[in-house]
N, C-alpha and C positions, 0 to 999 in steps of 0.2 A: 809530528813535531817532536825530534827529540829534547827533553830539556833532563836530562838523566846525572851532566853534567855541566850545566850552567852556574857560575856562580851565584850565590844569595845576593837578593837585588836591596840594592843601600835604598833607605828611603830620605829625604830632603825635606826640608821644614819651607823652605824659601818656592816662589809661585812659579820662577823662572828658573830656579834651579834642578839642571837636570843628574842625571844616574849615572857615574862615569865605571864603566866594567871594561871588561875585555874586550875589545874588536878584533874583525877582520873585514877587508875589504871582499866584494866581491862582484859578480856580473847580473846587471838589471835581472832577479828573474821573470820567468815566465808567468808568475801570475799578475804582471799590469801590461801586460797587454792588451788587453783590454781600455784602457785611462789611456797609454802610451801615444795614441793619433794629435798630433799637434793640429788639427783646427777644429776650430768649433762647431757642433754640429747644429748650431743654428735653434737650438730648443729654445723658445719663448721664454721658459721660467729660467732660464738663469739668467739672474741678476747680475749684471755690470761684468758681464760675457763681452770680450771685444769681437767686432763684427771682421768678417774674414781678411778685410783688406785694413784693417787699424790694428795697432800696435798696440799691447796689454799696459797698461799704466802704473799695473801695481802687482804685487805674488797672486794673490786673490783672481784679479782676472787673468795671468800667465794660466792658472792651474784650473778656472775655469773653462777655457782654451783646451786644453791636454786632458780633464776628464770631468766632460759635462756632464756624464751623468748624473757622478758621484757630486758634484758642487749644485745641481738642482736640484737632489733628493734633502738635500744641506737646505733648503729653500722652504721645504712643506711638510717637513719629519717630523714629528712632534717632540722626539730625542732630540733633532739639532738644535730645533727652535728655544727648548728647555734648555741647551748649551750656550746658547746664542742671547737666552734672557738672563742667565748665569754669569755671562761676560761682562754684559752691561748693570746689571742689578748690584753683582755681587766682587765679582771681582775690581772691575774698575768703580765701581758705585761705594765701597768702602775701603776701597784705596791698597787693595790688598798686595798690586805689583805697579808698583810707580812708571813700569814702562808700556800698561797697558793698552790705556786708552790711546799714544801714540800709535798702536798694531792694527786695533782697531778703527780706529779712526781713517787710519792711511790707507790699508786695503794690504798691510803687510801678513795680516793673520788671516790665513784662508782657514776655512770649515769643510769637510769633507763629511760623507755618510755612503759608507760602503754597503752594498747589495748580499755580499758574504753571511753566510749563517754561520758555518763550520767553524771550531775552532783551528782548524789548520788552515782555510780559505782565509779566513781573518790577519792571523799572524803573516802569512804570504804576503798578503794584499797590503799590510801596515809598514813590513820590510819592507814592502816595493817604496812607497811613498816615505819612508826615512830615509830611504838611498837617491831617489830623488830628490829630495830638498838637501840634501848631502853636495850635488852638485848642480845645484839651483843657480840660475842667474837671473835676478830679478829687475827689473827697471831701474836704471840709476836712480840715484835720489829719491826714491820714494819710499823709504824706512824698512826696507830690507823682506827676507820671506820668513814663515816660520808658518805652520799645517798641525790642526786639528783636524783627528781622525775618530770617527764615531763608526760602530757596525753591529745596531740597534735589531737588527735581525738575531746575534749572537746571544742568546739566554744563556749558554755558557758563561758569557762573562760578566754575569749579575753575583756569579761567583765570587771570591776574591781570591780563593785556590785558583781558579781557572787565569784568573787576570795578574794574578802575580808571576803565572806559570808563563802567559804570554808578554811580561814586560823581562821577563829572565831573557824569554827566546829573543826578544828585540836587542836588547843590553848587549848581548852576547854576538850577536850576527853583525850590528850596526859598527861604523868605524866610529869610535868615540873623539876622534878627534875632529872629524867635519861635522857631526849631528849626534846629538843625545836627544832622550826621551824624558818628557815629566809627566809622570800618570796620574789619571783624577779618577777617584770612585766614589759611589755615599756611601761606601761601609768605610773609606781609609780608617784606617790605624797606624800612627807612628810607634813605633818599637815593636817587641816583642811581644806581639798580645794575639790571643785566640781567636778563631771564628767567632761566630753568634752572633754579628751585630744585624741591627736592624734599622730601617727608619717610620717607627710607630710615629701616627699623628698624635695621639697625646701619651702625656707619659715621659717618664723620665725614661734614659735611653741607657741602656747598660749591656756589657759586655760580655761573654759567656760563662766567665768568672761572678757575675753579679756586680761589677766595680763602674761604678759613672762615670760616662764620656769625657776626657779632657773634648772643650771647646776648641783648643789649636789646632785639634785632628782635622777641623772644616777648613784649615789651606788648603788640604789636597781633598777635599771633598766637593764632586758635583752634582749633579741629579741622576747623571748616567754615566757607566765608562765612558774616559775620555783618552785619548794616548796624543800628548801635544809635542812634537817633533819642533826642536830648535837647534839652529845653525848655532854652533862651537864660536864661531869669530863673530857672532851678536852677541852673544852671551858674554864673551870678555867684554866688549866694546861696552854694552850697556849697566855691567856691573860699575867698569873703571871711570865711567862718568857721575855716580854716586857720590854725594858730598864724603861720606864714610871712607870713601877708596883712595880720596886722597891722604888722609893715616894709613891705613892699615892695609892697603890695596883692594881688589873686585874679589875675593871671599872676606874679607869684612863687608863689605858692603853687602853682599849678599847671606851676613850671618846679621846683621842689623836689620836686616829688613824682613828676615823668621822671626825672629829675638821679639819686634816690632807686632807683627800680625798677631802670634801668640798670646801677649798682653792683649793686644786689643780684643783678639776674639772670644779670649777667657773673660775678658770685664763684660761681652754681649751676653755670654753665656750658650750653652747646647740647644735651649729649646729655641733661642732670637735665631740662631744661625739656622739649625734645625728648620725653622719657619720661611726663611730666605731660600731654601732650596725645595719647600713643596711651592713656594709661592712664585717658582721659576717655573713647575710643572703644572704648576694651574694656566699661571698665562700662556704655558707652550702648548697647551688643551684647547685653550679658545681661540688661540692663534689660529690652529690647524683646523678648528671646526670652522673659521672666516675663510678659510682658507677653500674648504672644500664647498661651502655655501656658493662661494664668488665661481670655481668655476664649473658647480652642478648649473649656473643660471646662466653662462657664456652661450 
């Protein structure tokens, strides 16, 4: 993967706001071939999978549909489940993006969990699935598409060199005018600051400088990499309906609602937030242990 000459990737305070760079268009590659079989292969654990002869009702089961695997490993991964108790606990549970729980709720936000170790297999496979949802057509009326992509095999990307290197190659490859990328890690850092961080269970948490965490850094922070792919013409549409936007248009509203999180999650403080994301990987621990109890006993 070249990224030799990618631009520097801007980072975003807001949960919905994505990285807008350089694009260029280009042709589905080769590595979703794989995902690219439009029916379902019938595998019992995916959830709300529509059955061959029914029509998908929402992105979630369209993409269910197109790549079951990846949407049933989303189902029993202990990385998703941790994504998936992050959504609910944390993100829409303290109200961090006002359009969440609609995504969720509706079956607009699909979960993915790619097989990929590599970090070139990775970045392939995440382009495939931005250029996808790039020209997604989702169910009418059922609150639009928009793919999180998780690839919990990749120890590479526990890095944040590695993970910043691969939201560069996205940024850069993706057409930013149909789909943009919003990255989540637990090390983020907004600005210009160093490696070294960590997420120690006690302890105050600092940086390689020796300087303590701002709390707003936990916007873009999740329990695992996350690469969350949203559609360009949702993203106006759900800024410009923001009470803020009718002043100042859909980037005030979307600087009202950083501006917004910031304050909040600096009054929680590093260690409350801090606690919210091991206490997503606990529950996605016992999840996955029900999980494999129920069908060691099938």
């Amino acid at each position: 993967m070249d990224t030799q000459q990618r631009p520097p990737l801007r980072q975003s305070a807001c949960w919905l706001l994505a990285l807008a760079l350089s694009s260029s268009a280009a042709k589905l590659p080769s590595a979703f071939v794989t995902v690219a079989g439009l029916r379902c292969q019938g595998r019992g654990n995916v959830r709300r999978a529509a059955g061959p002869s029914s029509s998908p009702s929402s992105w979630s089961e369209v993409l269910a549909q197109m790549a079951p695997e990846d949407t049933a490993r989303s189902l029993s991964n202990p990385s998703a489940l941790a994504v998936r108790a992050w959504l609910r606990r944390v993100v829409v549970g303290h109200g961090l993006c006002p359009w969440a729980e609609g995504a969720t709720s509706s079956g607009a936000l699909a979960v993915v969990c790619l097989a990929e170790a590599s970090e070139e297999d990775v970045a392939e496979k995440l382009l495939a699935y931005g250029r996808l949802l790039a020209r997604a057509k989702p169910p009418a009326g059922q609150g639009g598409a928009t793919t999180i992509c998780l690839a919990p095999r990749c120890k590479e990307l526990r890095s944040m060199k590695v993970f910043d290197r691969v939201c560069r190659f996205l940024d850069a490859e993706l057409d930013q005018k149909l789909v943009q990328l919003a990255p989540f890690h637990p090390k983020w850092r907004f600005g210009e600051r160093g490696p070294g961080l960590d997420l120690p269970r006690g302890g105050e948490e600092l940086d390689a400088e020796g300087k303590s965490l701002d709390a707003a850094d936990f916007a873009n922070r999740a329990p695992v990499p996350a690469f969350h792919f949203l559609r360009v013409s949702e993203l106006e549409a759900a800024a410009a309906g923001h009470p803020t936007a009718l002043e100042g248009g859909p980037e005030a509203a979307s600087l009202e609602v950083a501006m917004r999180n910031a304050r909040y999650l600096r009054s929680r403080g590093a260690d409350a937030c801090r606690a919210d994301l091991l206490a997503c990987c606990d529950e996605a621990r016992e999840m996955a242990r029900r999980i494999k109890m129920s069908a060691e006993n099938e």
